[in-house]
N, C-alpha and C positions, 0 to 999 in steps of 0.2 A: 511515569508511574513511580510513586515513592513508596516506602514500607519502612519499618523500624530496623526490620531485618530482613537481609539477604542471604539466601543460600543459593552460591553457584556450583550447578553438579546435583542431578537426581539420582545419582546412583545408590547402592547399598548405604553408605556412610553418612551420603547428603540428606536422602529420606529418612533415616535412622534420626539424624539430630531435628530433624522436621518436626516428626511424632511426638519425641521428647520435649518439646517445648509449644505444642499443639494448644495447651492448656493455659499458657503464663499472658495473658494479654495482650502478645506482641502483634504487630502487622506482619507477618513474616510470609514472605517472598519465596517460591521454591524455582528456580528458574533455569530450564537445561535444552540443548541440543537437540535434543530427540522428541518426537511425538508424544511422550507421557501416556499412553496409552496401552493398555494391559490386552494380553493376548490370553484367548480361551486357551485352556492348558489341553492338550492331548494326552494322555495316556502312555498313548502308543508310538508316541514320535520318538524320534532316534534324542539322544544323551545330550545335550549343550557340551560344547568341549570345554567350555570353563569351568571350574567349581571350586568352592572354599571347605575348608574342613573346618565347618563351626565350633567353638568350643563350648564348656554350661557355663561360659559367663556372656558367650554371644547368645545362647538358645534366650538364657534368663533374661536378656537384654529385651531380644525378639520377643518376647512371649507379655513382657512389659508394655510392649510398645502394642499388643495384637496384632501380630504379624507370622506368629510363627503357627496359628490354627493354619491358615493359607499356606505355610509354607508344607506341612504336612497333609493338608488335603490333595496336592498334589505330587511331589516324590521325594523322598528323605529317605537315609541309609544310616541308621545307627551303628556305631562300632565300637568294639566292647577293649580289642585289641592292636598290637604295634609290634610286629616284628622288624627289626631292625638289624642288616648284616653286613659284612666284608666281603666282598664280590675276589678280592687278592688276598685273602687270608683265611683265618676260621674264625673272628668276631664276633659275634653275635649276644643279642639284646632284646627281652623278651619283657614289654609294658603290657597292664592291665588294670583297669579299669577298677577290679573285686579288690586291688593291693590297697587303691583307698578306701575300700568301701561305697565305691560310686557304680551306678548302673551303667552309664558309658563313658568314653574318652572326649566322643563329640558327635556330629551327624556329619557326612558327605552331604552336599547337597548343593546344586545347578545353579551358577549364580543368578541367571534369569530367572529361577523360583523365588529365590529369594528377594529379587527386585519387582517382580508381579507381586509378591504378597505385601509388601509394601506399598508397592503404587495403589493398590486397593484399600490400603486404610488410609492412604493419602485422599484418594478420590473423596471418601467418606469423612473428610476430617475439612473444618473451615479454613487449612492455609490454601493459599496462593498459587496457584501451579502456573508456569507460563513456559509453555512446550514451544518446541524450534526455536529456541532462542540463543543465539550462537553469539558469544562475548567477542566483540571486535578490539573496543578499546577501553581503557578505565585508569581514571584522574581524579586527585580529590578537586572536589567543590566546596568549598569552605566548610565545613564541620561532617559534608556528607562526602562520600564518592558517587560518581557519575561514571553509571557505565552507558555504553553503546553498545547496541545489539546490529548485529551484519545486515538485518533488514529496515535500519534506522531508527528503530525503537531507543528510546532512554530508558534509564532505570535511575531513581535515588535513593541513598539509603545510609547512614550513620553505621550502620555495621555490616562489613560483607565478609560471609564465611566459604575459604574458599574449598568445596569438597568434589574438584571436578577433574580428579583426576591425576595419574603418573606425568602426562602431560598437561599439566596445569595451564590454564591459557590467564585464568586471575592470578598464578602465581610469577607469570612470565611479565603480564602488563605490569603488575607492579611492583617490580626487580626486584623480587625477593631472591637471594641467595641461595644455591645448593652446591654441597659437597657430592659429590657424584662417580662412580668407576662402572666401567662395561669387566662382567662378566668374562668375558669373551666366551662364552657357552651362549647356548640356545636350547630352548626347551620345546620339546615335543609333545603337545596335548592331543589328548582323543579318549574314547571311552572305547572298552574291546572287549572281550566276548571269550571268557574262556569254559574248559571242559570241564574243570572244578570248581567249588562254591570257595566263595571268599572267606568266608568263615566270621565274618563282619569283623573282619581285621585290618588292619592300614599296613601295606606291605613296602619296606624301603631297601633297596638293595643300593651298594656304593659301587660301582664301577669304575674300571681305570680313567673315562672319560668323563665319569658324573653320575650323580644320584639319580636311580631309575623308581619310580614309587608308582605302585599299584594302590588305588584308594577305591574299597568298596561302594559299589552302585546296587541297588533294587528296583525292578521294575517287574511288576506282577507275582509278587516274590521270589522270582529267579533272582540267583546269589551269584550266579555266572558275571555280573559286568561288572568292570573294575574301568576307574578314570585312571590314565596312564599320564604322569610326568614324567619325561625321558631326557636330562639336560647332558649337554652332548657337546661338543667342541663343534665352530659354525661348520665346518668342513663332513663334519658325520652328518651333519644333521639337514643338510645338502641334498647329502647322500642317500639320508633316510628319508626324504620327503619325495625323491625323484622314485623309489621303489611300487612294484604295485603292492596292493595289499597284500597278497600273496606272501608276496619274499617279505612285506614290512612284520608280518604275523609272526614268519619263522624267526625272524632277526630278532625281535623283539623277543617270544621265548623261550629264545638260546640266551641273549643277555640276563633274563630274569628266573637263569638254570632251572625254568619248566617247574616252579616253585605250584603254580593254578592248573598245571597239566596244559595239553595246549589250547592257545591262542587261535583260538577259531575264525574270527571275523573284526575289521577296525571299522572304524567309523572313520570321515573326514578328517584329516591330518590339521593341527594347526600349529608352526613353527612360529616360538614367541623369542626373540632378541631380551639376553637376561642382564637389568643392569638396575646395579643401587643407587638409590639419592635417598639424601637426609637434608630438607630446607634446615638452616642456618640458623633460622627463628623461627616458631611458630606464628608469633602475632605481631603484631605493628598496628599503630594507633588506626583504629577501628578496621579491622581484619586480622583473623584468626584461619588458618592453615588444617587441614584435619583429613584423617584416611590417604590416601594415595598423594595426594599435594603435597602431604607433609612428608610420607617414608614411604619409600619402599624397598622392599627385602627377596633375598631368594625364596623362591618356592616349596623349599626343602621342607617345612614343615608347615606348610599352607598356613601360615597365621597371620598373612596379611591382612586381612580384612578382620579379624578377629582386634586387631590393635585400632583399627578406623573406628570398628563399633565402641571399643574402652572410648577412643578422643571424642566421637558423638555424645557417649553418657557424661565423661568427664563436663564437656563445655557445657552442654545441659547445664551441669549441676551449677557450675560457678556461675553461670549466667542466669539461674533462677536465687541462686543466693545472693546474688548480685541487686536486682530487681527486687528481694525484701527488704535489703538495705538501703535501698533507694539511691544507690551509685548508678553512676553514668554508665551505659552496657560496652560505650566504645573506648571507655577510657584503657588504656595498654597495660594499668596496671591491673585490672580486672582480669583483662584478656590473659595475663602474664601469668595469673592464680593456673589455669590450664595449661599450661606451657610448663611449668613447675611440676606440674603433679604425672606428666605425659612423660614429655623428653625424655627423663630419667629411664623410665622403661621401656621405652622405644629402642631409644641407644643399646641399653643392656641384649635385649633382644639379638637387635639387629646386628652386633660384636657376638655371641655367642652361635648363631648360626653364620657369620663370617668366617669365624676360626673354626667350627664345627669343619665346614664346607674346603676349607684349604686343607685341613688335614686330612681327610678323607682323597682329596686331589694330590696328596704330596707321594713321589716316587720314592724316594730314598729308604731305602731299609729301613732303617733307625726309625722311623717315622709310621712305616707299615708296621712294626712290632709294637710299637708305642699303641696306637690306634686298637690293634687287635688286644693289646692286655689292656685296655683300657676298659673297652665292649665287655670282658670275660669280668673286671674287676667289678665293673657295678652290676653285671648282671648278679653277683652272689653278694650285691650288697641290698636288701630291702627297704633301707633307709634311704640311699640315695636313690633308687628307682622311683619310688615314690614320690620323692622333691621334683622328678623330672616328670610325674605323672600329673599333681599338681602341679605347674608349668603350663604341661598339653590344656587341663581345663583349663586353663585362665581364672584359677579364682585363688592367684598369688597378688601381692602386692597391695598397692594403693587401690581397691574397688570402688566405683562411684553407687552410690543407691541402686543404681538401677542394675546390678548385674551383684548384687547379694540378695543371699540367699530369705 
């Protein structure tokens, strides 16, 4: 089976860039692991333990792409606010959404919703879908790469974009390079149920062991559920998953000093092993890296997938400008225009919630005092609050067409 273009990995990032170039004449390929098939949404079911805190330059994206009616036909959490504190000191930091002038900071929202609402404009769109198809091996073949699939299928294709994942298996077949550290934390997801309304605010508290963030959920307009990040040294978090709900409720809000009142009920625990990689390069001659292949970041300010959506629009773009100029789509220096306009931001990101994340982790006096008059300092600056509000939306920087306004 050949195509002009490949995309390996249906997820959020891979179907994102699918959409975007739906329209450019390519043969493009969308080809992943899983069934590709969309589940009726219930109402009523219990919370997906994963979620992204979308930004208005990911909603602008989704809504570009028609994706995001589905994503609100079924569950979405706007959030208007950000409280942010010092769990060992009195720090604290208080964003808002009205300081720019904007109606929210972003939406909470199930990463499954977000991939059903996609798969469905995929379904309804002329690319290519080829479900269960599990990348075994991948070589170039003279001008094209030649992959194989686990159930002996081939694939050919002059450009393959790899968006399949933290654990890239197209980034692994074809030695691309990554810089990488464990964490040595572990993050504790679940969605829980407490006695007060959220207030449609993203709540982050710093703990001696790690950032605990409560993130607003809606479900029949109850404001009670909040998706819980709990990142915690492996050994707590051990400890914290062997608990029944019971004791994990209480534990959980003692940690989070009973900020929502209490912590009535959890949901199924899921314990996520927390580690960074930055691939080395984006692209290499006809293959391009994007969402999760390329970076991934702590969870502290959920905007991972928020930076996969930017590398979808970005390559979009170059790769449709590319195509009026009538350049070659696999050629590297094409690919390298994205690479150029990503990396930069990516890095910056992912350095600023690094050093964010150790100082918030650091013992030493000098360092808790530093932290805490830090928090007190911009809170009474309006100007810098603001830069860091602008930031949360994502509509800083280099924006591709499709996530302006």
């Amino acid at each position: 089976m050949r195509a002009d273009l490949l995309i390996v990995g249906a997820g959020m990032v891979g179907s994102a860039l699918a959409l975007a170039l739906q329209h450019s004449g390519l043969n493009i390929l969308l080809a992943d692991g899983s069934p590709l098939s969309v589940k009726p949404f219930d109402a009523e079911a219990a919370f997906e333990p994963r979620v992204s805190a979308l930004s208005v330059a990911s909603q602008r994206i989704l809504e570009r792409l028609g994706a995001w009616d589905g994503i609100c036909a079924r569950r979405v959490c706007p959030y208007g606010q950000m409280e942010v504190w010092d769990g060992s000191g009195t720090g604290r930091i208080h964003f808002s959404a009205a300081s720019v002038h904007a109606e929210v900071l972003g939406h909470i929202v199930e990463n499954r919703v977000v991939q059903d609402a996609l798969l469905e404009c995929l379904h309804d769109s002329e690319i290519g879908l080829l479900a269960n198809a599990r990348l075994e091996q991948m070589r170039r073949s003279g001008d094209d790469w030649l992959l194989t699939l686990a159930d002996g299928r081939t694939l050919r294709a002059p450009l393959v974009i790899a968006a399949d994942g933290a654990n890239s298996a197209a980034r692994r077949l074809t030695g691309c390079e990554t810089r990488e550290w464990d964490y040595l934390h572990h993050a504790i997801v679940t969605s829980v149920r407490c006695s007060q309304a959220h207030q449609a605010t993203a709540w982050q508290r710093f703990t001696d062991d790690g950032p605990l963030a409560f993130l607003p959920l809606q479900r029949d307009g109850e404001q009670g559920w909040c998706s819980i990040v709990w990142s915690t040294t492996p050994e707590q978090a051990e400890r914290l998953m062997t608990l029944t709900d019971e004791a994990f409720c209480a534990e959980l809000e003692r940690a989070f000093e009973g900020r929502l009142g209490q912590v009535l009920s959890a949901d199924p625990r899921l314990c996520v092993p927390l580690r960074q990689r930055h691939a080395k390069r984006y692209v290499a001659e006809g293959l391009a890296l994007i969402g999760d292949a390329a970076h991934t970041i702590h969870p502290l300010a959920g905007q991972g997938v928020n930076l996969g959506f930017l590398d979808a629009a970005v390559l979009a773009e170059e790769l449709l400008n590319a195509l009026d100029r009538g350049e070659r789509l696999a050629d590297v220096r094409v690919l390298s225009r994205f690479e150029r306009r990503r990396m930069p931001h990516n890095l910056a990101l992912m350095a600023a919630m690094e050093g964010f994340e150790r100082l918030f982790q650091a013992d030493p006096l000098p360092l808790r005092w530093l932290r805490n008059t830090g928090l007190k300092w911009v809170e009474q600056l309006p100007e810098a609050k603001a830069l860091f509000v602008r930031q949360a939306l994502g509509l800083s920087g280099d924006l591709p067409e499709l996530a302006r306004p």
